[in-house]
C-alpha positions as CSV (number, residue, x, y, z in Angstrom):
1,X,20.8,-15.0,29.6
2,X,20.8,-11.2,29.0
3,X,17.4,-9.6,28.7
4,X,16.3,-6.4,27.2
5,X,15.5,-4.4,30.3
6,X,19.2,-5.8,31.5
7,X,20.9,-3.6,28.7
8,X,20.7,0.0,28.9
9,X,20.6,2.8,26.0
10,X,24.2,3.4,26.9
11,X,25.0,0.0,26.1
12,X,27.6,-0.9,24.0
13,X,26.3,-1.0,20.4
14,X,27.9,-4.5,20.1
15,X,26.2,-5.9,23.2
16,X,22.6,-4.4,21.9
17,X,23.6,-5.8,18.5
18,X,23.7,-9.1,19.7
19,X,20.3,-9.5,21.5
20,X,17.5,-11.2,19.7
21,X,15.0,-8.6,18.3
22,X,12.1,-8.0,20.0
23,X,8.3,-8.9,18.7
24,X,8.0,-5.7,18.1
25,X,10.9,-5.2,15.9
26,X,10.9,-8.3,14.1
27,X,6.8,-6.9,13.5
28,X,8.4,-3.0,12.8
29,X,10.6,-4.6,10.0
30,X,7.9,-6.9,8.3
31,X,5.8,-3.0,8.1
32,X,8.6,-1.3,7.2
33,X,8.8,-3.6,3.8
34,X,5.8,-2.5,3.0
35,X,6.6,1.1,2.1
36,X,5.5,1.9,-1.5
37,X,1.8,2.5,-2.2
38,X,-0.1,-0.8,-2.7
39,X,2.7,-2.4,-2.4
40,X,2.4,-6.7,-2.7
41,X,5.2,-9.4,-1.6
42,X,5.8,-12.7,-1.6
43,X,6.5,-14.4,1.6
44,X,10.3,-14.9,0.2
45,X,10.4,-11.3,-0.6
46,X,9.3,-10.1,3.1
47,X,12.5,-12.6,4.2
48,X,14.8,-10.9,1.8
49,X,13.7,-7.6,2.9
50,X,14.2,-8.0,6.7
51,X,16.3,-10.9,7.0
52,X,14.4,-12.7,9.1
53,X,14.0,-16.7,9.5
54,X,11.5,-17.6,6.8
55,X,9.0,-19.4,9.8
56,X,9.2,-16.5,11.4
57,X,8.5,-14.2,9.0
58,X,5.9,-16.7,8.0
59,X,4.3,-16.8,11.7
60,X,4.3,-12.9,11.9
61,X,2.9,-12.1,9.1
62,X,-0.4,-14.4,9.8
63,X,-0.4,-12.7,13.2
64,X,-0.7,-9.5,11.0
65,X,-3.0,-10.4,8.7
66,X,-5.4,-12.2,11.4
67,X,-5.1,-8.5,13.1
68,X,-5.9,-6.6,9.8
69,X,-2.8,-4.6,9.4
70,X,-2.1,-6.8,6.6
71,X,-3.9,-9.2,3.6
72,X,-3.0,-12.5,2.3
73,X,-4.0,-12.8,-1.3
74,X,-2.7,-16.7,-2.1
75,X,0.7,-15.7,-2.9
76,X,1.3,-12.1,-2.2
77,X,0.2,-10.1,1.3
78,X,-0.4,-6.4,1.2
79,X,-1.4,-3.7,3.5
80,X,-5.0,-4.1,5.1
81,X,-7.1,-1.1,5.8
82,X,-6.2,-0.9,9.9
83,X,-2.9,-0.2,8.2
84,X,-4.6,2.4,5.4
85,X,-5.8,4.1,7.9
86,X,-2.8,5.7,10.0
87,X,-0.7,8.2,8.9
88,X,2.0,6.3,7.4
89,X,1.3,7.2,3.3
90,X,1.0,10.8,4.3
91,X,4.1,11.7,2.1
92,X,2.7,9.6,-0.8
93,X,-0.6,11.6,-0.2
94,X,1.0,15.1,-0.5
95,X,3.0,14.2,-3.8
96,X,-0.1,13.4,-5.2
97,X,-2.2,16.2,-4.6
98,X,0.9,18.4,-5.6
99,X,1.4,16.8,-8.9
100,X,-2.5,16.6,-9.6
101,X,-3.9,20.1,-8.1
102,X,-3.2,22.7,-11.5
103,X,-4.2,19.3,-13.6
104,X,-7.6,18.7,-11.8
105,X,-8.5,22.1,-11.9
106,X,-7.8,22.6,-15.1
107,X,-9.5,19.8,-16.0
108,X,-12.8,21.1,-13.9
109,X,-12.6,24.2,-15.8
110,X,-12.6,22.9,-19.1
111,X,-15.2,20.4,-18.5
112,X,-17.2,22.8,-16.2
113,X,-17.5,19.5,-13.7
114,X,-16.2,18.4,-9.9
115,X,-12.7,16.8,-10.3
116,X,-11.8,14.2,-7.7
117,X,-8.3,12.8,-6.9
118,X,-8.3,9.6,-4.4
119,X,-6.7,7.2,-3.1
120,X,-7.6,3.6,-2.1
121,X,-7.9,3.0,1.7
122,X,-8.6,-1.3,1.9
123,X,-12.2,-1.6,0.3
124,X,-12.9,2.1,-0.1
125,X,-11.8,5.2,-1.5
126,X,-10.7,8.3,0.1
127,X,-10.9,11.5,-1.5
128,X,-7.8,14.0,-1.0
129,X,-9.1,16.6,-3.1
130,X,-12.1,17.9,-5.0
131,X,-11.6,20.3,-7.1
132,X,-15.1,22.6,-8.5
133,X,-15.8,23.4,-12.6
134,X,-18.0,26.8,-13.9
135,X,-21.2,24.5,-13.1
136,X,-20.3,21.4,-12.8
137,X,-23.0,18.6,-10.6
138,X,-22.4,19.1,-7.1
139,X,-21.1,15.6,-5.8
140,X,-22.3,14.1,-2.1
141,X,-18.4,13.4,-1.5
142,X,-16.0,15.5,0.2
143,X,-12.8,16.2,0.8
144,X,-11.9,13.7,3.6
145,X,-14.7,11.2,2.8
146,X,-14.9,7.8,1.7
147,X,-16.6,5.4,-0.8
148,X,-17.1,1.8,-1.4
149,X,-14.7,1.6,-4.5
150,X,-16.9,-0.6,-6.5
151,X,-19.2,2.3,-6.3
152,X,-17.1,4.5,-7.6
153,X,-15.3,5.5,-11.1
154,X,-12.2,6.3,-9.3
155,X,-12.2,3.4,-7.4
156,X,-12.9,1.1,-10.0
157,X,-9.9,2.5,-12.2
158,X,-8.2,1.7,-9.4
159,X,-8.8,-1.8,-8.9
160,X,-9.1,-2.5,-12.4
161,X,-4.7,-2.0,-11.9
162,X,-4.4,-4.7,-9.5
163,X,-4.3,-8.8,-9.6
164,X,-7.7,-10.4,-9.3
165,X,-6.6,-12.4,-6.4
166,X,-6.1,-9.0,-4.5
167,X,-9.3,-8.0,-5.6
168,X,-11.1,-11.4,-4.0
169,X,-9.5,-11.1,-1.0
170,X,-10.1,-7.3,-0.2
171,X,-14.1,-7.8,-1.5
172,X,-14.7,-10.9,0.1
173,X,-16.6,-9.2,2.6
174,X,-17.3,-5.7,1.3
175,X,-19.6,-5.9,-1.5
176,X,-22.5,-5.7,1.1
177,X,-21.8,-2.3,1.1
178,X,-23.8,-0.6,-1.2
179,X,-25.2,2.7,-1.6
180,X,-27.7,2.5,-4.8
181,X,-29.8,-0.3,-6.1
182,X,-27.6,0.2,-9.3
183,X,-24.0,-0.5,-7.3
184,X,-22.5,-4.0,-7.9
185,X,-23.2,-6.6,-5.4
186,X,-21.1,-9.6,-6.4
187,X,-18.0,-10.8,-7.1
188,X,-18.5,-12.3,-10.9
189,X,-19.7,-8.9,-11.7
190,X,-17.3,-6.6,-10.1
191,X,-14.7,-8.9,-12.1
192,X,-16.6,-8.2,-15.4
193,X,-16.5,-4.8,-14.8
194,X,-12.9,-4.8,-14.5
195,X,-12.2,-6.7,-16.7
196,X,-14.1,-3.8,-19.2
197,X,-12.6,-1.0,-17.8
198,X,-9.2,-2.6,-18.8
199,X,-10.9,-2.6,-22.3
200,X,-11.4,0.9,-22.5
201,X,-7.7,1.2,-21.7
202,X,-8.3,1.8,-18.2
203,X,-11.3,4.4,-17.8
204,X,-13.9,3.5,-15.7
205,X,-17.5,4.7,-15.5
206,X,-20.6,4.7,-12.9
207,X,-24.0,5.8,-13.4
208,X,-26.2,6.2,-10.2
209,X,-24.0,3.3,-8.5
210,X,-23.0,6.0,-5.8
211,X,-25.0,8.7,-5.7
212,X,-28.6,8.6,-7.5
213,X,-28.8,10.9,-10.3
214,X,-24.9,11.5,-11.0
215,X,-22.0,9.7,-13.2
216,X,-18.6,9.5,-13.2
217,X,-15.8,8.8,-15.4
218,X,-12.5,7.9,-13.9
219,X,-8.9,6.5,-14.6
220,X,-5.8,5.4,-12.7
221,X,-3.3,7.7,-11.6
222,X,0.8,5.8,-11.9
223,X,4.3,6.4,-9.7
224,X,7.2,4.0,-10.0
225,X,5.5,2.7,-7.2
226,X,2.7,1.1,-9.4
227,X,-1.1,2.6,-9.1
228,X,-1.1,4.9,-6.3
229,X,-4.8,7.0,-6.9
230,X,-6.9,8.1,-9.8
231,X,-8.7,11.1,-10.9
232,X,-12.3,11.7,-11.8
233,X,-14.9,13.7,-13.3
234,X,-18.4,14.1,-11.7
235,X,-21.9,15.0,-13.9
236,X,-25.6,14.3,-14.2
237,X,-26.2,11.0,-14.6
238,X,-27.8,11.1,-17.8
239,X,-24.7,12.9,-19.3
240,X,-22.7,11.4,-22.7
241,X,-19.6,10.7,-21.1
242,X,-17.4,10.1,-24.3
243,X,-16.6,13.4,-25.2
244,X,-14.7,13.9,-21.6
245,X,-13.0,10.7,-22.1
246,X,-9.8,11.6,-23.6
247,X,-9.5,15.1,-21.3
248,X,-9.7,12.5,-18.4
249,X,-7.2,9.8,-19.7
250,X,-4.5,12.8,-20.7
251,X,-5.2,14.4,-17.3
252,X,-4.6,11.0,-15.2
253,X,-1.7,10.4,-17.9
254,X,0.0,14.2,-16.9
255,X,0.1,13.4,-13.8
256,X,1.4,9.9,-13.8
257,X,4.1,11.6,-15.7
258,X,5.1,13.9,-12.6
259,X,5.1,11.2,-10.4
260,X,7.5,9.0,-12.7
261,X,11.0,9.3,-13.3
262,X,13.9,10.4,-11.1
263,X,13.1,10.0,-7.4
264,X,11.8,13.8,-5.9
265,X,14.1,14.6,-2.4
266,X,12.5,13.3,0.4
């Protein structure tokens, strides 16, 4: 029986075509069919993507998700945050900081506040930019950084976008990680909350929940792709947020715009 290391690069392409993948590939195409931003599949799905046996897709994917490159939410798996981590939404990242940057900063200059875009990375967010208003609060985020997203505005418009089942998987373990005694600390409440920021047609607030003595008001940012960040403004705590409401729901809703529609060249 042939084995790889018997077969050459300069072997025919009809000999290599015939050899069983390797782990690694059979692994490479499970990864590679996860390749829009949050993206969530079926176990049937992941087998129609790469063609592979349904047991051993099956068999791979628990090897993944036991790893942490990947979650299992009941029905659907997902990327984990080992995955979130590496470089591989870096394109996804630059489209959204291109179609947000004049939006954000025009929003910081007519609201005189810090603007945040993120994105989630597995329980947290990660802020790509941060963009600074005439005298706007000065945030204890940077560019760079990360946040529990229950903490956070952003990361709580976010969230509010995807299936509760994702959400209970993802937070099983990561509600412990709190930075206020005002930030949510279990699951029946971070549900609640989501379930009110859906109310208020998808804006999300926090007062004091991330840093002491600030707010934030946030909403989802959209692609084709489904939620793939969100955009926030940052003030004193004791600030009336409704009056920046609809600036931040047109902003996030601009943007979503640029990021829908006919694909950009890649």
């Amino acid at each position: 029986m042939l084995s790889d290391s018997m077969v050459s690069d300069s072997a025919p392409a009809s000999v290599q075509s015939s050899l069983p993948l390797s782990m690694v590939e059979r692994m490479t195409l499970i990864m590679e069919a996860f390749d829009r931003p949050l993206a969530r599949l079926t176990l049937d799905e992941v087998t129609q993507h790469t063609g592979l046996p349904r047991s051993t897709a099956h068999r791979i994917l628990d090897q993944l998700v036991r790893c942490g490159w990947l979650i299992h939410a009941k029905t659907h798996y997902s990327l984990g945050g080992r995955a979130l981590t590496l470089g591989g939404r870096e394109r996804a990242q630059h489209e959204l900081r291109s179609a947000a940057a004049d939006i954000a900063q025009n929003l910081a200059s007519r609201t005189g506040t810090y603007v945040h875009i993120a994105t989630l990375a597995g329980a947290e967010v990660f802020y790509l930019e941060m963009f600074s208003g005439r005298s706007g609060s000065r945030p204890g985020s940077q560019v760079g950084g990360r946040a529990p997203a229950h903490c956070t505005a952003v990361g709580k418009a976010i969230l509010a976008t995807l299936t509760p089942e994702y959400v209970d998987n993802q937070y099983a373990d990561a509600l412990g990680n709190v930075r206020t005694m005002h930030s949510i600390r279990d699951m029946s409440a971070l549900h609640q909350e989501l379930a009110r920021v859906r109310g208020r047609n998808g804006l999300a607030l926090e007062r004091g929940e991330c840093f002491p003595g600030l707010a934030c008001l946030g909403a989802a940012i959209r692609s084709d792709d489904g939620t793939v960040g969100g955009i926030s403004v940052v003030t004193p705590r004791d600030q009336v947020l409704e009056p920046l409401a609809p600036m931040v729901s047109r902003a996030a809703q601009a943007i979503s715009a640029r990021l829908t529609g006919p694909r950009r060249p890649r």
